[in-house]
N, C-alpha and C positions, 0 to 999 in steps of 0.2 A: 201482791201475788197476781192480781187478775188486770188484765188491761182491755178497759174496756173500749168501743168505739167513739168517736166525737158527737154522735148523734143522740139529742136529749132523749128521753123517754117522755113524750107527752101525750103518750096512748090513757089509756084508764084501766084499772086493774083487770077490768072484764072483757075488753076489745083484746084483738089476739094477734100475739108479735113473733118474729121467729129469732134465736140466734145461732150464728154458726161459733162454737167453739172450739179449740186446738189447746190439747191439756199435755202438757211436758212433765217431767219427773219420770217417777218410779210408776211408768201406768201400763205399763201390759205386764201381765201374766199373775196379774193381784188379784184377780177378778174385778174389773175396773167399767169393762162394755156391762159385765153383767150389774153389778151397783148402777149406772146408769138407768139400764132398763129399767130395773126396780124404782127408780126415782120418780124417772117419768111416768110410770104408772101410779103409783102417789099423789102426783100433781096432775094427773090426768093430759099431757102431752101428748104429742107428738112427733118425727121426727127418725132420725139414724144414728148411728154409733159405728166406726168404726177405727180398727186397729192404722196407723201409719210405719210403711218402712223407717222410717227414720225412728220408733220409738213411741211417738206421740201419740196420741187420742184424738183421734176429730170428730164430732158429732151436730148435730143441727138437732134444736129443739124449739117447739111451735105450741102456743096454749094461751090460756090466757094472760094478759102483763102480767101479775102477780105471782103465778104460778109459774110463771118461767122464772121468773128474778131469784126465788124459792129453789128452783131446779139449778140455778147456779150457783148459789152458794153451800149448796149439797154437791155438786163436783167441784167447786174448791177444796170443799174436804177430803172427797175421795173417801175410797172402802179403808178398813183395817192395816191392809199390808200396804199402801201405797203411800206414796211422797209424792204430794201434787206440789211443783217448782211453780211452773209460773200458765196463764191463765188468759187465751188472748178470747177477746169478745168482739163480733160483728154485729149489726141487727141486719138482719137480711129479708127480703122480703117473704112474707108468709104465702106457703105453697098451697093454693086449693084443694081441696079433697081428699086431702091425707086420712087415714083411719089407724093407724099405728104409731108403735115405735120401736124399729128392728134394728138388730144388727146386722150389717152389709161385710160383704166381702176383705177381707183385710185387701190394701192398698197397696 
């Protein structure tokens, strides 16, 4: 389901990583951005969420290693009504000074 980047993970649980994801299936109008939110605030993240024209989910999430790896296997799952297909993973560089994690503008 999820494909992730080529790039090892050799942060340490507590150093802080970010990843950009793009979640396909059945994921707008399930409550899908808002499960997100909720996630990342559980694992204490950072980051955005938003809707894609084409259907899809993209969001960037930032925290600590463990707690993000945590935050994506929690959007693998997705909320209740949704059908997460498939699951692509970047690691992208972490943004200084974030203090959130909102939902942005559908695209």
């Amino acid at each position: 389901m999820a494909s992730h980047a080529d790039t090892p993970r050799s942060q340490s649980s507590q150093s802080q990583s970010r990843v950009h994801m793009v979640v396909t299936g059945v994921v707008q109008g399930v409550g899908f951005r808002y499960f997100t939110v909720m996630a990342a605030r559980r694992y204490d993240l950072t980051g955005w969420v938003r809707n894609r024209m084409d259907g899809s989910v993209e969001l960037e999430a930032q925290g600590a290693g463990i707690d993000v790896e945590r935050f994506e296997r929690a959007v693998e799952g997705g909320p209740r009504w949704s059908r997460v297909e498939h699951v692509d993973i970047d690691i992208v560089p972490v943004v200084p000074g974030e203090q959130s994690f909102s939902v942005h503008s559908d695209r």
